[in-house]
Steps between C-alpha positions, in 0.01 A plus 500: 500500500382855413671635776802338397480643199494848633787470732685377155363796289567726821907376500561492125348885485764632760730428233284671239499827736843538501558485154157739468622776814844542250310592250288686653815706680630517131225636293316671785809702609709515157224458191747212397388163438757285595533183306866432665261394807461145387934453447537648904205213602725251355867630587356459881416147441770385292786706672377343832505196331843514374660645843320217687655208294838689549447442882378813645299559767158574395481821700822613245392346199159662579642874542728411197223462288348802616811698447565407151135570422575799671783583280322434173195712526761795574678392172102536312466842660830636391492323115066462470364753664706825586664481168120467284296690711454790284419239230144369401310268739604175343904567493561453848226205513701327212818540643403420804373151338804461351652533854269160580603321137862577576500357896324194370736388262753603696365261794409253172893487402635453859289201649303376199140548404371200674292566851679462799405337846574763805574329828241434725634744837175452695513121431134371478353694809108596452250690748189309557247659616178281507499289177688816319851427382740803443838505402750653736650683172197622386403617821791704592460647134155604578558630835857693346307629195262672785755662711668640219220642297371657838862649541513679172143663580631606815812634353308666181248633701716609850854583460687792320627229210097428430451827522729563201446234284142571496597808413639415207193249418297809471734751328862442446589870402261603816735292713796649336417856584415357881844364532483150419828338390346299185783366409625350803153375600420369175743211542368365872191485299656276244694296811132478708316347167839252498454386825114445511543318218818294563345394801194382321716260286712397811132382677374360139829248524445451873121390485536319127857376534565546124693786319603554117603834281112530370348488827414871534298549201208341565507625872579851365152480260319424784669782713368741211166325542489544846628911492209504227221346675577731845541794307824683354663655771321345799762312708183308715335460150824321408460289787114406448571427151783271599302234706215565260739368192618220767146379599399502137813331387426222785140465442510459101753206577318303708186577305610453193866425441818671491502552148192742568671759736573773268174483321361524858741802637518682178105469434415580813786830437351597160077472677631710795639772260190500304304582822736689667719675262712617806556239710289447853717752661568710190379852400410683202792730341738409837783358464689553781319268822719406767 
């Protein structure tokens, strides 16, 4: 039973690192909290939704959702945060949430407010491996969530674009005067974030088979747990504090009920940053950790 449990807490948290590595790429990169996060979690579930009861292949309605996540974290780089940048801290975080307020009644107005079931492509196909039960969705979501994580720290920390946008994570006018095109790399940055986390609501419908316009916020509170509890900036952290939030989230449940998860995940957030102001991968006065 226990170790049921895990492999639960261990699925659910892929989804959680996701959500936590794009914020993580956001603030750790840009100093810009961005609350638009939650609105790109649910435009991948709900636009792949939406394409697959018009009939498209998966693999299309898939990459469609992608793309039009794509397409809308350009639009809050070119109205949210190029255009405030200059401004005080909070201007670009509140328009940025205003981004995520707009895209959910946007979503709200077009297919209702009431939760949606996604269909099923994996069918009911589990792994079973002794008396363990997984989920073919979940597992794949794991296993993806894995690959790509490990991709981006081999890209951040081996190839000329890494190079450069941890370049800019340390000093943007440093990076200028090395000749680093800010403001053409500024928006792959913006399109990465949209795919991690596009992806992370396109495996959240796979695994749960349910999708509505308020599905990101909770799952983007968690992803700013997780990014807290690793440490700001540390893309691993991100991913520790993920499956931590996931195996708490499980455990509390089948302890003590679902209406006790966010005492459990957001107790268990508030302890940690009592102990360890920083996060277990964070450090003192830096910022900057990829």
């Amino acid at each position: 039973m226990i170790a049921q449990q895990l492999i639960n807490g261990l699925m659910l948290g892929s989804i959680y690192v996701l959500v936590g590595v794009s914020f993580t790429l956001a603030i750790g990169i840009l100093n810009f909290l961005n609350f638009s996060i939650p609105g790109l979690f649910m435009i991948g579930g709900m636009v792949s939704w939406v394409l697959l009861t018009q009939g498209w292949h998966w693999a299309f309605a898939i990459a469609g959702a992608l793309a039009a996540a794509a397409l809308v974290s350009l639009a809050v780089e070119q109205l949210s945060y190029r255009r405030t940048r200059g401004a005080d801290p909070e201007v670009p975080l509140v328009s940025s949430l205003g981004f995520l307020v707009l895209l959910e009644n946007l979503v709200l107005v077009g297919v209702g407010s009431d939760q949606q079931t996604f269909p099923s492509l994996l069918g009911d196909f589990n792994f079973r491996v002794g008396g363990l039960v997984i989920g073919a969705a979940q597992a794949i979501s794991l296993v993806l969530t894995f690959a790509l994580v490990v991709g981006l720290s081999f890209m951040l920390g081996k190839t000329n674009l890494g190079r450069q946008i941890r370049a800019i994570a340390e000093s943007r006018s440093t990076a200028v005067l090395l000749g680093v095109d800010v403001g053409r790399l500024v928006p792959k940055i913006f399109v990465l974030t949209a795919l991690f986390t596009a992806l992370g609501g396109v495996m959240f419908a796979l695994s749960y088979l349910q999708v509505s316009p308020f599905m990101g916020e909770g799952v983007g509170f968690k992803g700013v747990a997780a990014m807290i509890i690793g440490g700001m900036g540390s893309v691993w952290g991100a991913v520790i504090g993920g499956l931590i939030i996931g195996l708490i989230e499980v455990g509390s449940i089948s302890a003590f009920g679902a209406d006790t998860v966010n005492i459990a995940v957001y107790g268990s957030l508030l302890v940690l940053l009592i102990l360890r102001p920083h996060g277990l991968f964070g450090k003192p006065a830096i910022r900057e950790k990829l």
